[in-house]
PQR file of N, CA, C, O and H, with PARSE charges and radii, in Angstrom:
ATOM      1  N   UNK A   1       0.840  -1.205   0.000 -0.4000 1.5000
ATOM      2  CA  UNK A   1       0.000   0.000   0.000 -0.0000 2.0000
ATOM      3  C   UNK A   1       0.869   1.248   0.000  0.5500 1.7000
ATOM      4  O   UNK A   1       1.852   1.484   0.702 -0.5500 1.4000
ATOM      5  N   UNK A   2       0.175   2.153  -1.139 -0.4000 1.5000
ATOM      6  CA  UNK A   2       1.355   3.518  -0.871 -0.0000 2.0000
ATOM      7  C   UNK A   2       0.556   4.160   0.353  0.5500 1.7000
ATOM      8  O   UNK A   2      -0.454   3.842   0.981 -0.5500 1.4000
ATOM      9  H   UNK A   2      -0.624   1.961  -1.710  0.4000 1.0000
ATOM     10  N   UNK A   3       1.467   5.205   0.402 -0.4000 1.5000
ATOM     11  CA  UNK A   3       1.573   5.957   1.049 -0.0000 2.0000
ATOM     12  C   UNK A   3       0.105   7.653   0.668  0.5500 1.7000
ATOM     13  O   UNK A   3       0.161   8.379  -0.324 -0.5500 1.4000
ATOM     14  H   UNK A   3       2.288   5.464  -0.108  0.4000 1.0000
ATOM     15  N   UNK A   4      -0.899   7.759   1.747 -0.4000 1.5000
ATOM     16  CA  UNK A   4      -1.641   9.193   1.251 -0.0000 2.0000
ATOM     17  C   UNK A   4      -1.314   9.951   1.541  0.5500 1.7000
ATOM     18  O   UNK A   4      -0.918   9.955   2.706 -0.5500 1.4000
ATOM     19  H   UNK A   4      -0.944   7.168   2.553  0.4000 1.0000
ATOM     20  N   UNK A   5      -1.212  11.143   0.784 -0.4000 1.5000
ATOM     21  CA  UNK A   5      -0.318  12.383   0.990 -0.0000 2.0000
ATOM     22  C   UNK A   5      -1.760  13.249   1.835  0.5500 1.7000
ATOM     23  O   UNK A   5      -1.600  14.129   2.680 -0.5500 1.4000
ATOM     24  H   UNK A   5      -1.534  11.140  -0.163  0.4000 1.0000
ATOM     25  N   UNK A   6      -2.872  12.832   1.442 -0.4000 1.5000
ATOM     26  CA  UNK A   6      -4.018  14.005   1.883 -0.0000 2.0000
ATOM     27  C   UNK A   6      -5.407  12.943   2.205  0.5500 1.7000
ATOM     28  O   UNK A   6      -5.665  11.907   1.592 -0.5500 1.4000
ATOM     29  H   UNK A   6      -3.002  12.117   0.755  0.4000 1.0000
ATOM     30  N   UNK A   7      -6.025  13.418   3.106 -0.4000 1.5000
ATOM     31  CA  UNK A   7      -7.733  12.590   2.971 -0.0000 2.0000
ATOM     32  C   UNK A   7      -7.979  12.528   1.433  0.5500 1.7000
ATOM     33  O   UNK A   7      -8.503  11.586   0.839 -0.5500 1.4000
ATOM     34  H   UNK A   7      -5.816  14.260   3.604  0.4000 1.0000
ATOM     35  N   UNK A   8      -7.462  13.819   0.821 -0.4000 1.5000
ATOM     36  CA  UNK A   8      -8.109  13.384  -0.793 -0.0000 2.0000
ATOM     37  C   UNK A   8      -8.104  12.080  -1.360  0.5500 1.7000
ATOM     38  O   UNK A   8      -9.032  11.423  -1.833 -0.5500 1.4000
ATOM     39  H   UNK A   8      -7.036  14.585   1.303  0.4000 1.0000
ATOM     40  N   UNK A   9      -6.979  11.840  -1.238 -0.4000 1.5000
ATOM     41  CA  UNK A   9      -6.391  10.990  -1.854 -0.0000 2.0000
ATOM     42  C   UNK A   9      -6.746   9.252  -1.696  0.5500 1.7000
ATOM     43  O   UNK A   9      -6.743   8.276  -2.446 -0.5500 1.4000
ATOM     44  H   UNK A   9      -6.226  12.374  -0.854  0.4000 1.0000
ATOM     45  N   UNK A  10      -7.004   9.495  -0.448 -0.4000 1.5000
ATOM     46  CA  UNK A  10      -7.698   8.319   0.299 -0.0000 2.0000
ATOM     47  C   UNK A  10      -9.305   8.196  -0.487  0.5500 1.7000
ATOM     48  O   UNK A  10      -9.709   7.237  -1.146 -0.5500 1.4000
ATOM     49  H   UNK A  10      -7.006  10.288   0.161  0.4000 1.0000
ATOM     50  N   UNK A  11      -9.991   9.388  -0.204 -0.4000 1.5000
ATOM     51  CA  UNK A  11     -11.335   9.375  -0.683 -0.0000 2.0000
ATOM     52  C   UNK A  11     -11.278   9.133  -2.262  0.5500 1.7000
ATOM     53  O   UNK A  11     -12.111   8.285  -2.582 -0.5500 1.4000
ATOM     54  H   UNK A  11      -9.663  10.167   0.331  0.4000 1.0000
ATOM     55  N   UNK A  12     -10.500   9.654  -3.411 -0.4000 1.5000
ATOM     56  CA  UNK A  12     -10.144   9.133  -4.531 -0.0000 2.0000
ATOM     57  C   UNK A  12     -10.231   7.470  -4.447  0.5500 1.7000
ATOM     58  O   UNK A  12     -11.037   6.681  -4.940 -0.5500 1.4000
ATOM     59  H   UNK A  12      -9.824  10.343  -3.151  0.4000 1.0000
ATOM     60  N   UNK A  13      -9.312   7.321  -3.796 -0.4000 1.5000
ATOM     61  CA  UNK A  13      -9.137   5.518  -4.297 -0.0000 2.0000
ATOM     62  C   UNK A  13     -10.302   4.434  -3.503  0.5500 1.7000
ATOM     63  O   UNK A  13     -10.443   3.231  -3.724 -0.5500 1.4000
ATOM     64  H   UNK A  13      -8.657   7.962  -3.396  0.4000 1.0000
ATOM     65  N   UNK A  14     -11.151   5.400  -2.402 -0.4000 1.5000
ATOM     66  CA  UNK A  14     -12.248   4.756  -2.181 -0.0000 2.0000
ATOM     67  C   UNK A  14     -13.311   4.913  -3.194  0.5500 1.7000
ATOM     68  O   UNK A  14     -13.960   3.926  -3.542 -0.5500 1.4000
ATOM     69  H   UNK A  14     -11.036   6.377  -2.222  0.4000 1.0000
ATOM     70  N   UNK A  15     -13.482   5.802  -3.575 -0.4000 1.5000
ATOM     71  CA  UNK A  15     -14.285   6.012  -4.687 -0.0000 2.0000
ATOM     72  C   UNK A  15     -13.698   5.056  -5.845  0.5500 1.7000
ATOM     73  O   UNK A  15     -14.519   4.752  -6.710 -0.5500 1.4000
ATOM     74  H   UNK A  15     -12.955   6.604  -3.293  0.4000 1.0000
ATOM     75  N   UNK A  16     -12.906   4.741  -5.931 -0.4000 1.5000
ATOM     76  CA  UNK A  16     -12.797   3.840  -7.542 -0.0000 2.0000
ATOM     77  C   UNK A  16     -12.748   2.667  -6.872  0.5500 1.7000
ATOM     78  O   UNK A  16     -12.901   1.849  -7.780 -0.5500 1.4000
ATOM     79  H   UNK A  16     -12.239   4.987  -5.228  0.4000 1.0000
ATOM     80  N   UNK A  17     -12.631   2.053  -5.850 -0.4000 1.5000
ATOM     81  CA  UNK A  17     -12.963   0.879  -5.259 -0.0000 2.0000
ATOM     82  C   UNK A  17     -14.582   0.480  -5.070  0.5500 1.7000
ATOM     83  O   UNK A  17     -15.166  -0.577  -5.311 -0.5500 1.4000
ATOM     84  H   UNK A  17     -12.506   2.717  -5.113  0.4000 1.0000
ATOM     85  N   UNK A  18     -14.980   1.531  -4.635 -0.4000 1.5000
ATOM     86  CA  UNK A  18     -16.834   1.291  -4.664 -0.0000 2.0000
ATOM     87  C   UNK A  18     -17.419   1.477  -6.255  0.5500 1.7000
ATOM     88  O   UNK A  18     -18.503   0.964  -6.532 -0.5500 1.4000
ATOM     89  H   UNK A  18     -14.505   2.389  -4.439  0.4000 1.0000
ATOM     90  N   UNK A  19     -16.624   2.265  -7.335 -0.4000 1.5000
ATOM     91  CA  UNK A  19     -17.391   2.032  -8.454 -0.0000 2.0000
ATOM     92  C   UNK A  19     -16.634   0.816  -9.371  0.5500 1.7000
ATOM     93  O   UNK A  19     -16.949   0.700 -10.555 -0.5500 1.4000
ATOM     94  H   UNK A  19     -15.743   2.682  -7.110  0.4000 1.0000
ATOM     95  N   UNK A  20     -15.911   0.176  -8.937 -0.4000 1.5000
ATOM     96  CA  UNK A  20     -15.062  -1.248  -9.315 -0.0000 2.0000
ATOM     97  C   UNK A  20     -16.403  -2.291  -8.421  0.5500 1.7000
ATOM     98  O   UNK A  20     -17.059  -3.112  -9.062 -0.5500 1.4000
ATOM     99  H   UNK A  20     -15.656   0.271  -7.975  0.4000 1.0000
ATOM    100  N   UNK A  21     -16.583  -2.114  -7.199 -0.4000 1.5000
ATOM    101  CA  UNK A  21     -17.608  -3.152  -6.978 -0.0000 2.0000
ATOM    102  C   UNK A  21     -18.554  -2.908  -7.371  0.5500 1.7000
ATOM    103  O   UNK A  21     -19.144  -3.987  -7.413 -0.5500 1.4000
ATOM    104  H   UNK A  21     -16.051  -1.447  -6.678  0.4000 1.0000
ATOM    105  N   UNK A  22     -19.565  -1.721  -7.945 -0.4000 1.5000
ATOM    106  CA  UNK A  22     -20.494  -1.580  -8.449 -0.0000 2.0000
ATOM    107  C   UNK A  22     -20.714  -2.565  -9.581  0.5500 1.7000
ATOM    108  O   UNK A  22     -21.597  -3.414  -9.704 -0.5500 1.4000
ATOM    109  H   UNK A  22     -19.086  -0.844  -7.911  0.4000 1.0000
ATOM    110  N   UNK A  23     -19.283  -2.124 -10.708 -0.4000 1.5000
ATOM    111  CA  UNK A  23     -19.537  -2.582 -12.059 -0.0000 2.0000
ATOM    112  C   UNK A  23     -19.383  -4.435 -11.983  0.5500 1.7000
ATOM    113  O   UNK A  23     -19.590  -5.233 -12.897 -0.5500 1.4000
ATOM    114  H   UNK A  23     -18.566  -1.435 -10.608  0.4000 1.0000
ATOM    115  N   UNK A  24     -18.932  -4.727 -10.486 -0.4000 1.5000
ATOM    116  CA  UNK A  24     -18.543  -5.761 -10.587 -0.0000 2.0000
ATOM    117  C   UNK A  24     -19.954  -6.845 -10.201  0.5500 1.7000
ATOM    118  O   UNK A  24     -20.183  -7.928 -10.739 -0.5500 1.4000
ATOM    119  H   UNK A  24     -18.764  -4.078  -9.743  0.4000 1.0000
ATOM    120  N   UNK A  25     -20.876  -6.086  -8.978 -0.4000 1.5000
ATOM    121  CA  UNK A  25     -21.944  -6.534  -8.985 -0.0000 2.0000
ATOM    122  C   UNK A  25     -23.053  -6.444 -10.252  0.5500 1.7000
ATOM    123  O   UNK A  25     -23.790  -7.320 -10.706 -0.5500 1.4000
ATOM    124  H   UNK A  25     -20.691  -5.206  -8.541  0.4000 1.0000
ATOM    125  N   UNK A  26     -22.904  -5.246 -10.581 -0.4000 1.5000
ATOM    126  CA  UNK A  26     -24.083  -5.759 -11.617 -0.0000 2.0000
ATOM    127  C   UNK A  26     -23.794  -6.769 -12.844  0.5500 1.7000
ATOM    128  O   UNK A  26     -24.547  -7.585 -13.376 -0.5500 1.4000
ATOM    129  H   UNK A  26     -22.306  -4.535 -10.212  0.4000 1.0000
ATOM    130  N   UNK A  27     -22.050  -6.342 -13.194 -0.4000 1.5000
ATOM    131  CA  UNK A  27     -22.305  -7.868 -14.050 -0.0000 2.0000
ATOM    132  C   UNK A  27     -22.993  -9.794 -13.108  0.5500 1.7000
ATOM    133  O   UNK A  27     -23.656 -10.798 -13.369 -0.5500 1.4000
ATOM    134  H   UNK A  27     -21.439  -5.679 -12.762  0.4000 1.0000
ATOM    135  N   UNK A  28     -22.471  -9.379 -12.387 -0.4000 1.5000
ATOM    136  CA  UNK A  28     -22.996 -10.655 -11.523 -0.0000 2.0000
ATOM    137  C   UNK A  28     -24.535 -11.011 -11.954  0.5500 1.7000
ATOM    138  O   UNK A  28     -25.141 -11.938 -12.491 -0.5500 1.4000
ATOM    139  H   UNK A  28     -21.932  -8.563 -12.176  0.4000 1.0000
ATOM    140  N   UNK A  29     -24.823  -9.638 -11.363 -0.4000 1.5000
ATOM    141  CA  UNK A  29     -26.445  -9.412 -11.704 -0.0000 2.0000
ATOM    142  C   UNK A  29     -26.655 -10.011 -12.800  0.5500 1.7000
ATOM    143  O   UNK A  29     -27.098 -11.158 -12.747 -0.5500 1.4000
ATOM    144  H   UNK A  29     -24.331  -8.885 -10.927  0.4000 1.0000
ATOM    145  N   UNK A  30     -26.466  -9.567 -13.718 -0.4000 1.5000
ATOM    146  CA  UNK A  30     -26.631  -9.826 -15.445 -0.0000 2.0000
ATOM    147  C   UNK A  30     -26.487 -11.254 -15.652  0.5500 1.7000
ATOM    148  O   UNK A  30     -27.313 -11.942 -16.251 -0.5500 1.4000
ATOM    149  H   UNK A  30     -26.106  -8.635 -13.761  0.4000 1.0000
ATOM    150  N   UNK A  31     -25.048 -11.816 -14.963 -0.4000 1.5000
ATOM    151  CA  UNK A  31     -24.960 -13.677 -15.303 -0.0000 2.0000
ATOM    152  C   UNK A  31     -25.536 -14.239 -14.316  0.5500 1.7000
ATOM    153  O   UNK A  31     -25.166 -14.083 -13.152 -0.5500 1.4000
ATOM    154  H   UNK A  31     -24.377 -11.257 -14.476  0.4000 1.0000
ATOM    155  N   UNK A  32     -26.580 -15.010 -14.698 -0.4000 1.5000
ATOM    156  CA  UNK A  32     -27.412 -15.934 -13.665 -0.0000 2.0000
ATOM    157  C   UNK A  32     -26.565 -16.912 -12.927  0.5500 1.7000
ATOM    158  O   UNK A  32     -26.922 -17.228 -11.793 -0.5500 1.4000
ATOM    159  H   UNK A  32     -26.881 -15.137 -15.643  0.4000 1.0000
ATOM    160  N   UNK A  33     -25.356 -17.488 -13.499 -0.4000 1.5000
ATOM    161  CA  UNK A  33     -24.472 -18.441 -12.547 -0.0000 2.0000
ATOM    162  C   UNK A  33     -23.198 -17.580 -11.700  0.5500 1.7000
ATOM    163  O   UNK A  33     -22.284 -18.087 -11.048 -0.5500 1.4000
ATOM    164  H   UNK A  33     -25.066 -17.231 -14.420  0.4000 1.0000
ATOM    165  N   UNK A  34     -23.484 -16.041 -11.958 -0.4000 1.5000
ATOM    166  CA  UNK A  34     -22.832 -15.077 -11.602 -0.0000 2.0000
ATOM    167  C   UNK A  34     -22.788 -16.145  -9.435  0.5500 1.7000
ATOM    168  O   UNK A  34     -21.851 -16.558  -8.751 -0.5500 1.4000
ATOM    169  H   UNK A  34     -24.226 -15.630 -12.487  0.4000 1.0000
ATOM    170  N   UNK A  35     -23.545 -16.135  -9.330 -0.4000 1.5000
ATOM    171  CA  UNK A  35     -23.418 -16.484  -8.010 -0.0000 2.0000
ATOM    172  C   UNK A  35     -22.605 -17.582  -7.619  0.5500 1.7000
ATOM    173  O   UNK A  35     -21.558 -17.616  -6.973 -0.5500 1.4000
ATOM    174  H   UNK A  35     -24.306 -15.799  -9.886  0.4000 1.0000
ATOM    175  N   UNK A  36     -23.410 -18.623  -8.227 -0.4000 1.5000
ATOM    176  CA  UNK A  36     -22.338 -19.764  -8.155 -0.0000 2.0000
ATOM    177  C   UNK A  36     -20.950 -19.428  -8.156  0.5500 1.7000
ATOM    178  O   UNK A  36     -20.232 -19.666  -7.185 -0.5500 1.4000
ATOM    179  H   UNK A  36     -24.261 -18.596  -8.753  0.4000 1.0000
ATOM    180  N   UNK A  37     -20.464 -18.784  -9.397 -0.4000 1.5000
ATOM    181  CA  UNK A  37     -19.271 -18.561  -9.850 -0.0000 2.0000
ATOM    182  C   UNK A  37     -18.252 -17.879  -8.246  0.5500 1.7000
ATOM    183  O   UNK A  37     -17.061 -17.942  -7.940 -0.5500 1.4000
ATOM    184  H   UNK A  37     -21.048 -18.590 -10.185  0.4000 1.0000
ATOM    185  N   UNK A  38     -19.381 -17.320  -7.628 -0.4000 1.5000
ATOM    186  CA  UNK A  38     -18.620 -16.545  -6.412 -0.0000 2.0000
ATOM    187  C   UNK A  38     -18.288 -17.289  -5.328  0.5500 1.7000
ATOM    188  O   UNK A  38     -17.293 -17.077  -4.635 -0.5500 1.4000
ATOM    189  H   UNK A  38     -20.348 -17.268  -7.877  0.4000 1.0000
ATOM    190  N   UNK A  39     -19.040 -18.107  -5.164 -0.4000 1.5000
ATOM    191  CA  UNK A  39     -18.764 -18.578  -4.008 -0.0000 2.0000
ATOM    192  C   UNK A  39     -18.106 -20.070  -4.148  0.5500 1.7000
ATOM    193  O   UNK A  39     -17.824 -20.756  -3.166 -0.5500 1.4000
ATOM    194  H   UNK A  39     -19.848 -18.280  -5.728  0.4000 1.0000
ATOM    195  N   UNK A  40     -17.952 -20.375  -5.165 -0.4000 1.5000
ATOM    196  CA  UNK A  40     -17.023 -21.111  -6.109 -0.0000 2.0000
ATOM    197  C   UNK A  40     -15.666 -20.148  -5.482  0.5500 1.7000
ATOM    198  O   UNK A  40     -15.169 -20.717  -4.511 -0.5500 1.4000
ATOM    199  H   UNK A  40     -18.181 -19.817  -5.963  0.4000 1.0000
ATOM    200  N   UNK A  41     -15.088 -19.043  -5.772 -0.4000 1.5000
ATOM    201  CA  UNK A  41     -14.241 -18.062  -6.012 -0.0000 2.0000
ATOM    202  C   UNK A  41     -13.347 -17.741  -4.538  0.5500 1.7000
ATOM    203  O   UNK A  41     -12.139 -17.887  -4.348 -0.5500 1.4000
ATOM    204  H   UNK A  41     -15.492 -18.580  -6.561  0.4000 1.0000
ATOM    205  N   UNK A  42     -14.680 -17.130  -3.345 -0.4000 1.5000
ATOM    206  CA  UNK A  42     -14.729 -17.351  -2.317 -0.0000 2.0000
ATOM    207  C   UNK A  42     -14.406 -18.295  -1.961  0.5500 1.7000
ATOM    208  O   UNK A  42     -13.455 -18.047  -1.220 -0.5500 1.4000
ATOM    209  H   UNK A  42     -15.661 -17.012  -3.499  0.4000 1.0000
ATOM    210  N   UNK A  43     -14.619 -19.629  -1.997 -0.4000 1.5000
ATOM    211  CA  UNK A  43     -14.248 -21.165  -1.084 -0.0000 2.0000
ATOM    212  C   UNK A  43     -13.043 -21.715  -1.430  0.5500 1.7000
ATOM    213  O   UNK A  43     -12.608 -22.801  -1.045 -0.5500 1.4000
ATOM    214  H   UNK A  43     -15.392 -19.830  -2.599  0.4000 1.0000
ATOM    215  N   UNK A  44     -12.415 -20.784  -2.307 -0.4000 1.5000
ATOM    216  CA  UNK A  44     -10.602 -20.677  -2.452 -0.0000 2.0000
ATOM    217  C   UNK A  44     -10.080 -20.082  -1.946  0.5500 1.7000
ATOM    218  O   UNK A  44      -9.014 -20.448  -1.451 -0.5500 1.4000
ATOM    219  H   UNK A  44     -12.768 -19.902  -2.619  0.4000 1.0000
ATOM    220  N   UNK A  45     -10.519 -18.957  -1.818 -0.4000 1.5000
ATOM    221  CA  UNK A  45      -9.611 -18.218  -0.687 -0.0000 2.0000
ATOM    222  C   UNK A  45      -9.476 -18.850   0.800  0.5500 1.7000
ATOM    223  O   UNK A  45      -8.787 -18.286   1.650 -0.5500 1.4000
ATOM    224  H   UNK A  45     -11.385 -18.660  -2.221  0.4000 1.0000
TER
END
């Protein structure tokens, strides 16, 4: 992890982390085995 020079900066990369899970849930949404596939995904870790 780098280093934040400012709260900005922090709030920047939270923001592209919540619109990375956005785009990431609705494809889910969209594939019906989207679920499976996760917890498939999940039970590797």
């Amino acid at each position: 992890m780098k280093r934040y020079s400012s709260w900005q900066d922090m709030i920047e990369c939270g923001k592209h982390i919540l619109s990375t899970i956005g785009i990431f849930n609705s494809v889910l949404d969209e594939v019906p085995f989207g679920e499976i596939l996760m917890e498939k995904w999940i039970g590797r870790i």
